[in-house]
Structures are given as structure tokens and as C-alpha cells.
N, C-alpha and C positions, 0 to 999 in steps of 0.2 A: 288816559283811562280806557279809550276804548280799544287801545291796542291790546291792553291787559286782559280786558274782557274779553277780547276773540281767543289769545291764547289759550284762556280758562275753559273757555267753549269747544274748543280745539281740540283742546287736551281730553278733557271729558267726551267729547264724539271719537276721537281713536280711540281711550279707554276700551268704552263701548261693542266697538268695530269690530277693536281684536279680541275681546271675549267671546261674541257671537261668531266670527267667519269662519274658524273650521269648521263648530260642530252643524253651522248652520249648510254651509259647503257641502258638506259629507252628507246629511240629509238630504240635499237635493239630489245627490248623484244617487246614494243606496234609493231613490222614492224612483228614476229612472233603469236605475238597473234593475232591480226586484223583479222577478215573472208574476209572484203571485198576486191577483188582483183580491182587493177588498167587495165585499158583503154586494155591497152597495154600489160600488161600481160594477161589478156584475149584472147586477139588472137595470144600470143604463145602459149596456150594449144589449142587452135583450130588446132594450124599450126600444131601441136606433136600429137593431139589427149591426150591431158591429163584433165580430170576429176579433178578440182582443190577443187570438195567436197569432195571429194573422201579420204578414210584416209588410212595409209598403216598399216600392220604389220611391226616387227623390219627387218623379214627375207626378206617381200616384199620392205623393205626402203634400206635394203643392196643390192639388187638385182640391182637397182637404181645405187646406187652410183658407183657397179663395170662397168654396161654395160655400166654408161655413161663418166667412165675413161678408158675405154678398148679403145673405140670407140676419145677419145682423144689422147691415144698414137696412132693409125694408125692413125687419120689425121697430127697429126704431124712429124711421122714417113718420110708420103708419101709427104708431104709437101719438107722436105730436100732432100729426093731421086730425086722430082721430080723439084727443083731450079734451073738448067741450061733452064730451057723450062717456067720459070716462069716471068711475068713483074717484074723492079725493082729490077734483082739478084744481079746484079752490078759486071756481069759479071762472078758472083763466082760459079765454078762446083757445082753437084749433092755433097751432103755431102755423105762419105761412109757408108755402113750398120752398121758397129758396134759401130759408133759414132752415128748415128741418131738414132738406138734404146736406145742408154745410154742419147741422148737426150730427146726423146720423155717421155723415164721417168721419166727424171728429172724432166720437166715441168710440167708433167701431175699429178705427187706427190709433188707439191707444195716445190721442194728441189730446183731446180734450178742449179744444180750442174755442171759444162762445164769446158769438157774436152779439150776445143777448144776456139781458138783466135776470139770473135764474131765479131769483126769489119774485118776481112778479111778472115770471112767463111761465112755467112750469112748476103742475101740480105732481102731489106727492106719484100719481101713479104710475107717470112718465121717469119723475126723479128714480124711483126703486125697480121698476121693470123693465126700465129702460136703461136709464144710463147707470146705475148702481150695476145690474150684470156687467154692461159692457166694461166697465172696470174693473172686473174679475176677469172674465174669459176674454178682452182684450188682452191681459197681460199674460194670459194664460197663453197666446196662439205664440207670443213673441219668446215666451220660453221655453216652448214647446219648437222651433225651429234652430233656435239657438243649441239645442240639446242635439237636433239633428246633426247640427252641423258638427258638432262636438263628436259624434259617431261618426260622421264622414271619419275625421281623423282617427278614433280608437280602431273603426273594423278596417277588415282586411279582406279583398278579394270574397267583396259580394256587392249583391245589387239592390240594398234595401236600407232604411236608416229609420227604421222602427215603426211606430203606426202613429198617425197626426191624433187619433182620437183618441186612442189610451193616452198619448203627453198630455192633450188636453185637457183629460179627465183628472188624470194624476194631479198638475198642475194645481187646478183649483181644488179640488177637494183633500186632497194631502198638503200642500203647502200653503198658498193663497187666502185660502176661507179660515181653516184653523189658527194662524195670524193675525187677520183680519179680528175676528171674532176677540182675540186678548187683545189688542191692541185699541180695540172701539170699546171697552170696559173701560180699560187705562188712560181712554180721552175723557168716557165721560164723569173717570173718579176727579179727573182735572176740570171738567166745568163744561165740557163739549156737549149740546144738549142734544138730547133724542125723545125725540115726542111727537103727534101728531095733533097737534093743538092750531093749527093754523095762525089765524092774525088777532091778536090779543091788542085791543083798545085798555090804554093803561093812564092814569093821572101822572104829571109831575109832576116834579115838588115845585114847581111856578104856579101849579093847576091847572094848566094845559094840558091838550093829551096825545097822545105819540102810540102810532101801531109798532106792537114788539110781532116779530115773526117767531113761528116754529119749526119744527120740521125734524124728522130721523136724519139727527147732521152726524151724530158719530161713526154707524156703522157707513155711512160713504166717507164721511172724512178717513177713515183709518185706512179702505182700501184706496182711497184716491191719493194717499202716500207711499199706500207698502207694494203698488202695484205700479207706481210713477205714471197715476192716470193725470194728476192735477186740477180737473174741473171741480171749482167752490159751489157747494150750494148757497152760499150769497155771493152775490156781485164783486164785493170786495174781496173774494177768496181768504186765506188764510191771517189777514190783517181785520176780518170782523171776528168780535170778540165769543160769537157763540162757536165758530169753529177752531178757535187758536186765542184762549182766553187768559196764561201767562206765557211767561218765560220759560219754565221748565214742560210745555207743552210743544213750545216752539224748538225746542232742544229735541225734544219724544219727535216729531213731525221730521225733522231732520234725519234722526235716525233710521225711521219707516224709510225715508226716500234711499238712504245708504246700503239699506240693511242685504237685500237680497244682489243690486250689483254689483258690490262687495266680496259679497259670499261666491260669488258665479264661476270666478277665478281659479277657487280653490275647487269648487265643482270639477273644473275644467282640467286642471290637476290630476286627481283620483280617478274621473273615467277614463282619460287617455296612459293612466298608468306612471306618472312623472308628476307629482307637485311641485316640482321647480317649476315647470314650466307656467304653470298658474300663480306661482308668485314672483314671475317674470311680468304676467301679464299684471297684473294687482299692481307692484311696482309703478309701471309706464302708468296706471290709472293716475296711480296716487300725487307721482308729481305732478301731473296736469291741472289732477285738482287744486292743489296746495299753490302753485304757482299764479292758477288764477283767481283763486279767492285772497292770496297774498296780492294783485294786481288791484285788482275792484276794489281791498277793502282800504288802500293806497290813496286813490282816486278818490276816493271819497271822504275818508279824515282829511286829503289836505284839497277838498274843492276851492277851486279859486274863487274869488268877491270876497267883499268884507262881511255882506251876511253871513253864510259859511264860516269865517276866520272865527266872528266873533262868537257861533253858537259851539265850537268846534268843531266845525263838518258841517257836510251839506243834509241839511235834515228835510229840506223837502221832499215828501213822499213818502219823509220815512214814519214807520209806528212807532208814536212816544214810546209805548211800554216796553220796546225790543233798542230801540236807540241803532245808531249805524252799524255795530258790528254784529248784534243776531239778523239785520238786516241782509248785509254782505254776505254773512255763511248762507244764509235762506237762500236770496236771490244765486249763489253760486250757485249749490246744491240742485236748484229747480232747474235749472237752464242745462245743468250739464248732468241730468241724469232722465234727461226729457221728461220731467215731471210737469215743469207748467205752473206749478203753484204760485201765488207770490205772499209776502208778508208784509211788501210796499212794492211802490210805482215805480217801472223800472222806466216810466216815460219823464219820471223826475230825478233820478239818478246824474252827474255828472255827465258833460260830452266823451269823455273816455270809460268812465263806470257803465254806460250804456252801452258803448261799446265794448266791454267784457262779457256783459250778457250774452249780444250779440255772438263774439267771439265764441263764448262755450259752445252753443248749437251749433257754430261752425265747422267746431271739430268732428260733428259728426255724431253726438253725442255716444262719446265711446270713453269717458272719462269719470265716472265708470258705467255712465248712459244709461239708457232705458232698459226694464227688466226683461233681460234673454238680448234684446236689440242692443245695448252697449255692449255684450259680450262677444256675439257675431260680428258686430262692425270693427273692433278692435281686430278679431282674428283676422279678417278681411284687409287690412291695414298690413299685420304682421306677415301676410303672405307676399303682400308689394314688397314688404323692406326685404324680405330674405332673399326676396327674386332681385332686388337692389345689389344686396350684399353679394349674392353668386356674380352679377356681372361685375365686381369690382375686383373679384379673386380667378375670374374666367373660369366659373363652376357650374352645372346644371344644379339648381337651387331648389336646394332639398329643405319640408319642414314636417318633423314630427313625424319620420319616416315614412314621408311624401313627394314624389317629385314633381315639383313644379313648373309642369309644361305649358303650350302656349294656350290651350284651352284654359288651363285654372286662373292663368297671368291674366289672359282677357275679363275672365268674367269678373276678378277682383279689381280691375282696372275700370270696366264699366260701375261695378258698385261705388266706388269713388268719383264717379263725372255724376250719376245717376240726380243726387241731393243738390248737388250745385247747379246745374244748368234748370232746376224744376227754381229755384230760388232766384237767379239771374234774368230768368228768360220772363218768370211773372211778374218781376218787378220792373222788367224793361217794357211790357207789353201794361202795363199799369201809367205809363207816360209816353208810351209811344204810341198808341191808339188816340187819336184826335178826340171823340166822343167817350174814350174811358178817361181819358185825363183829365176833361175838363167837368167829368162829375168826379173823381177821384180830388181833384183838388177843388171843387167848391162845396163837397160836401161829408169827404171820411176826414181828409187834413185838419187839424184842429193848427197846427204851427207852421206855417208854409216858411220854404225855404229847405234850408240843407237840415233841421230837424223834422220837418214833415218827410222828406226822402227817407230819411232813416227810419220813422214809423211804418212807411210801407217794405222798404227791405225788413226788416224785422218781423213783419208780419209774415211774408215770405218765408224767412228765413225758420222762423218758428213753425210753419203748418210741413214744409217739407222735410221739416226733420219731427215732427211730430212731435215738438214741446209742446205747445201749446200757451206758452206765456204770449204776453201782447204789452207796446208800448200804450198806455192806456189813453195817448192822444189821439187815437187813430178811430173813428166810425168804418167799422167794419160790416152792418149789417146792410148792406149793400146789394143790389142782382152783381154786380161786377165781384164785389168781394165774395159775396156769398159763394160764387159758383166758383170762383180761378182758386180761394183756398182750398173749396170742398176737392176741387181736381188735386189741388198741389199734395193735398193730404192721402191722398187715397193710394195717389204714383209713387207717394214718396215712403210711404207705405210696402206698397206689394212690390212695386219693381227691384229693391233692395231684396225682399224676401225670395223674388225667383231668383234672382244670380247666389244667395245664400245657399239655396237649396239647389240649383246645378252645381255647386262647388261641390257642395256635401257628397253628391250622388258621384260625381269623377274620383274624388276621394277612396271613399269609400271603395269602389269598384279597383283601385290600387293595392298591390302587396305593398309589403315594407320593404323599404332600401335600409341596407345594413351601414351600419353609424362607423366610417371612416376616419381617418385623419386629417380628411380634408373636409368634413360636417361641418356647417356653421353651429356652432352651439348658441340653444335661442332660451340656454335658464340664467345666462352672464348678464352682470352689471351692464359689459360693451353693448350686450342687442338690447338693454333698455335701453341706454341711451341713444342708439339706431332708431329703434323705434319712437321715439317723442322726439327725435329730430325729421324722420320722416313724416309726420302727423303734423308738426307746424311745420315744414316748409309745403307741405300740400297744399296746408291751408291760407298759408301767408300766398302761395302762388296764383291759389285760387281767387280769393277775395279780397286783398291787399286795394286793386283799384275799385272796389265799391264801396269798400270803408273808407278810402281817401276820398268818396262824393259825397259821404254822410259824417258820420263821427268824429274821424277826425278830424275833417273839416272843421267842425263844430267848435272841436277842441282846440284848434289854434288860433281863430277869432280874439 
């Protein structure tokens, strides 16, 4: 039965997909190419003092992106510090220093990752002014660089790759917000509430009484999907019923998480001139996703014990009202599109289910990953395998009428060690520090042993690639946690984005090589299949021995 129901689930979210990707595609490219700016956007470069003719270098585009993420963790920072003296706290203290800066990062790097109870740490004025932007114009900065990168490859023999603050602007204001805005109608015609009613003292029908919470949950729920920000304004993220209240909301939720890196492909397409090549890339997405939610949703109908046997699956953790398979789609979805959301506990998920989650973020979240960041890291990906495929035919390895010298090889090659060694090295320093280990294990581990290791790689594994999901056994609000996440997120963050945008900028400053007989051609079946053979043996080569200390471990018990 529940195979049946994923299929039907399945079927209905491609339906979906492929109604929306071109025309949503194409909008994004014509909202990037257009000179002429809007009303409105005009007079916020008057208000900022920004020249919207004006084009940047890659070096002057990254200069951009970090002052105006620097300048987003301290307003959010001081936002939390300063909550007891704020309207609408709802009563709730200053959040402490090592928690608001592991906040501030989170949001501010599009991970979302919370170490902390939000419905009884955080009032509305922090929720909306703080983290409600940062999930806009966080998701705004990541596709706003992805876009650059995308001109690296379209121009020819120049020095600039557009301007960081018109993408910015474009970004939210033409796609993001007007999204956002139909999409948190459509939540809350489905039951997703929006109110500022705070904590409502209610009877039961025992005649007891029970605080109901309030809160503007729709317009964050909508962009903390359509943005792949993930952080729940309640605790339980998208398994409590005022944010994700049936089934066909849980479906709608899935889609937001689809919808734009999906579309990004086919973006990627039209501005460089060749939609094959974008549905080259959409392809290699697709299988990775389908294979791994085929994988997890596996793992989990046939969980081993006889509890499991006899419920049909392993249902702990999971939400009665969605049963295993909208669980499986959910939990793929979030892990491999660096959303972060959950709809159950992937700390209760099977020893190999868990490790599929795992697995996803692995990849890099490029399948079809976080909005603008799946699409860059995919390309970043696809310049390894070409520079692959050149050395197997003894070619200087051309892509997209580029050639791929030893400066582009390097920095694609450092973007690929960048995620993993930030994920290896905090998880090794989380047990190899005598004084971090022995408060890590007597006081974030809830399950000691080889399922407590895997709640801290997890944890790792998620902040440095900016999901932001969490194995929920794990006490992360920590000084040790607080502070090696807030780092993991922040590097794992910006150091991807500068080798992004040095690529762009070598790119870009490149004429075109003329398409030979001896071109790899990268719109064929053969260079998908290159490329998703490339991408897991990377990542099997990469992390193969830290899963065999955690998961599967687990699993063969």
C-alpha cells in the first residue's frame, strides 16, 4: 500500500514539475537578462546609492555578497540580544550569545539550522525581521551567484558578470516575494495559520487546559519552502499541524522545495544559448533524486524487527497523518534540496534510512539542491567530469565553449574537498579534543555508541552543506556546538561561493573555442551518465569510511 502511495505521490509531483519548469525557467532567465529595471527597484539604488548600469568584476561581485552577509549576521545577531526590549517578544529574554551567533548564521547561510525551541525562544519581532528576511534575501544571494556563474559561461571576452545588487534585488522582488505571497494564501486556504495572537489558554474536552500557540506561520512557512530555507516556526517543523496540517499541504510543501531547483536547469539552458545542456543537467538531478528516495523509501517499508514487520514499516518518528511514504518523499526532498525541513524524525528513521538522509547532503546538495547553490555545485561537478573525460580521450577539456585550464580544474577541485574536510575535521575534533568529548558525550548524545557518532557527523554534515535538518537525538545548544556549527556554516557557506565566483570571473574573461570533432558533447545520455557516475564515486570515495563508523555500522548489528 505504501508503495502505491508514493508512486501516486510521485506521479502527481512530476505532473507538477513538468507543467511549471519551462515557463518558470524562462522567467528566471528573461527577470536576469532584462536591462530595464522596475518603478521600485529604482529607488532602492537611489536609497543604497547603487548604479544599477554599472557591471561588476567576479572579485567586485564577491565583495558584495560577503559585506552584505556580514552585515546580515549582526542585524540578526543584535536582533536576539536585543528581544527583551523588543515589541511582540512575547515576553521571551535576550537570547544568549552563543546561541544568537550560531543563529545569526544559520539564517544568514540559507541553512537554517536551530539549536533552539522557536515557539518558546523567539518573539514575533525577531521571527519577521529577522529570520522571515533572512529567508528571502538569503535565498536571494545563492541565486544571485549561481546566475553569475551562469554568465561566466554565456559571455565572452570580458571582465565582469553583472552587478551582486540588481540580482539581489531582481531576485526577491520579481521572483521570491511574488511566490512567496501566492503560495502563503494557498497554505493558509489549507489550514496553515497566520495571526498574532500569541498563547491562547484553551479547555479540553477532559476539562483540562493546554496553551495553543499563534504566530504569522504562513507567510514564513511558504518562503522557508519556496526559498529551501527550512527553519519551522514550531520546534516540530513541518510535522506540527498549524504548519503542515494534511496531506495535500504536505504535497503543496514539496513542491515549493522543487519548484525553483527544478526550474534552474532549464534557466541554465536559455541564457547560455543551448537548452540541451540544461536538460542535461535536470536529467543527472533527476536520477539522483529518484534513486535516493527509491533507496530510503526501501529501507524503510522493509525495516527490520518484528515491530516494524507487523505495523508495515518502521513508523517510529514518523507522522500518522502522512504514514511512510509522504514521509520518505518529505525527508528526501529536504536533505537533498538543502531545505532542512522535516515532516518526522530522521533520528528515528531506520540505520540505513538515516543514512540516506545523510547520504543526500553528501552529495553536495546538487540533486537538485539548494536554490541557485544546487545549480552552481552541479556545474562545478560537471567541469571535474569533463576535465575527466578530456584525460581519457588525451584532450584539453572543453565545456560549453570553455577551456578548461589548470586554474579552473583547481578551483573546481578545491570546491569539492571545501564541504568535506569542514564536515570530517569537526566531527573528528568533536571526539578528539579530550574536554570537547567528554561534554559532547555526557551532554548533546542522547544514544551513545555508533548511533550517537552518527548524530554528530549528521550534524556536521548538515551545517556544512547548509541543510539544516538535524538527527533530533543530538543537544546541540552547546558553547562547543554552538560555536564549530556556526563556523561550519558560515565556511561552508562563503568558501564555495568564492571559488564559484573565481571560476565565473576566468570564465567569463575567456573567448569561445570552436565545437570540433573531437568536443565532448555534454547534451548526451553518455555525459549524464559521466556525470552521476562522477558525483557518487566522489562521494562514496569521500565518505564511504565515516559511514562504515556510523550507519552502517548500525545497520549490520
Amino acid at each position: 500500500m505504501e508503495a502505491w502511495l508514493l508512486v501516486a505521490q510521485l506521479a502527481t509531483l512530476v505532473l507538477v514539475l513538468a507543467v511549471i519548469h519551462r515557463p518558470l525557467g524562462d522567467y528566471i532567465a528573461w527577470t536576469f537578462t532584462r536591462a530595464e529595471d522596475l518603478r521600485v527597484e529604482r529607488g532602492l539604488y537611489r536609497l543604497v546609492g547603487v548604479d544599477s548600469d554599472s557591471e561588476q568584476s567576479w572579485g567586485a561581485y564577491l565583495r558584495g555578497v560577503l559585506a552584505f552577509s556580514l552585515i546580515g549576521v549582526l542585524l540578526v545577531y543584535a536582533l536576539q540580544r536585543l528581544q527583551a526590549v523588543l515589541p511582540y517578544s512575547l515576553g521571551f529574554p535576550a537570547v544568549p550569545e552563543g546561541l544568537s551567533f550560531n543563529t545569526a548564521a544559520s539564517f544568514v547561510t540559507n541553512t537554517n539550522w536551530q539549536s533552539y525551541s522557536p515557539d518558546v525562544t523567539l518573539g514575533y519581532t525577531v521571527q519577521i525581521a529577522g529570520l522571515a528576511v533572512q529567508n528571502f534575501v538569503s535565498a536571494g544571494v545563492g541565486l544571485a551567484v549561481a546566475i553569475a556563474l551562469v554568465r561566466g559561461f554565456a559571455r565572452r571576452n570580458t571582465g565582469t558578470l553583472g552587478n551582486f545588487w540588481v540580482d539581489l534585488t531582481r531576485a526577491v522582488l520579481r521572483i521570491l516575494l511574488p511566490l512567496a505571497v501566492v503560495s502563503a494564501i494557498v497554505l493558509i486556504a489549507g489550514g496553515v495559520i497566520q495571526n498574532f495572537s500569541g498563547f491562547t489558554e484553551v479547555t479540553t474536552l477532559t476539562g483540562g487546559t493546554a496553551t495553543v500557540p499563534g504566530g504569522p506561520v504562513a507567510s514564513q512557512e511558504a518562503i522557508k519552502m519556496l526559498g529551501n530555507n527550512g527553519g519551522g516556526f514550531f520546534n516540530t517543523n513541518s510535522a506540527h499541524p498549524f504548519e503542515n496540517p494534511t496531506p495535500w499541504t504536505n504535497l503543496f510543501q514539496i513542491v515549493l522545495m522543487l519548484a525553483i531547483p527544478f526550474a534552474l536547469p532549464r534557466t541554465f539552458g536559455k541564457m547560455v544559448g543551448d537548452t540541451r545542456q540544461g536538460y542535461a543537467v535536470l536529467a543527472a538531478m533527476g536520477v539522483l533524486f529518484v534513486a535516493s528516495l527509491a533507496a530510503l523509501t526501501a529501507f524503510e517499508i522493509g525495516g527490520a524487527g518484528t515491530g516494524p514487520q507487523l505495523a508495515g514499516g518502521a513508523m517510529e518518528g514518523k507522522e500518522q497523518r502522512f504514514g511512510i511514504a509522504a514521509s520518505t518523499l518529505f525527508a528526501t526532498t529536504s536533505t537533498i534540496t538543502s531545505t532542512g525541513a522535516v515532516n518526522s524524525m530522521h533520528d528515528s528513521f531506520t540505520s540505513l534510512g538515516g543514512m540516506m538522509t545523510l547520504f543526500n547532503m553528501m552529495l553536495g546538495e546538487i540533486a537538485p539542491g539548494g536554490i541557485g547553490a544546487g545549480l552552481y555545485g552541479i556545474l562545478m561537478i560537471a567541469v571535474i567530469t569533463v576535465f575527466i573525460a578530456g584525460l581519457l580521450v588525451g584532450r584539453t577539456p572543453e565545456y560549453l565553449g570553455k577551456k578548461l585550464g589548470p586554474r579552473e580544474i583547481k578551483l573546481a577541485s578545491l570546491y569539492i574537498l571545501a564541504t568535506p574536510t569542514l564536515v570530517l575535521v569537526g566531527t573528528a575534533l568533536s571526539f578528539a579534543i579530550p574536554p570537547v568529548r567528554a561534554d559532547v558525550e555526557s551532554t548533546s548524545i542522547w544514544n551513545p555508541g555508533l548511533h550517537g557518532f552518527t548524530e554528530v557527523l549528521y550534524a556536521f554534515t548538515s551545517a556544512a552543506n547548509n541543510n539544516g535538518s538535524a538527527f533530533a537525538g543530538l543537544t546541540a545548544n552547546t558553547p562547543w556546538f554552538n560555536t564549530a556549527l556556526g563556523v561550519a556554516m558560515l565556511l561552508g557557506r562563503f568558501v564555495p561561493i568564492v571559488l564559484v565566483l573565481a571560476l565565473a570571473g576566468s570564465l567569463a574573461a575567456q573567448g569561445k573555442v570552436p565545437v570540433t570533432a573531437g568536443t565532448l558533447p555534454t547534451h548526451r545520455p553518455q555525459f549524464v551518465g559521466l556525470l552521476v557516475g562522477v558525483i557518487v564515486i566522489v562521494v562514496a570515495l569521500t565518505y564511504f569510511p565515516v559511514l562504515a563508523l556510523g550507519p552502517l555500522a548500525e545497520g549490520l548489528q
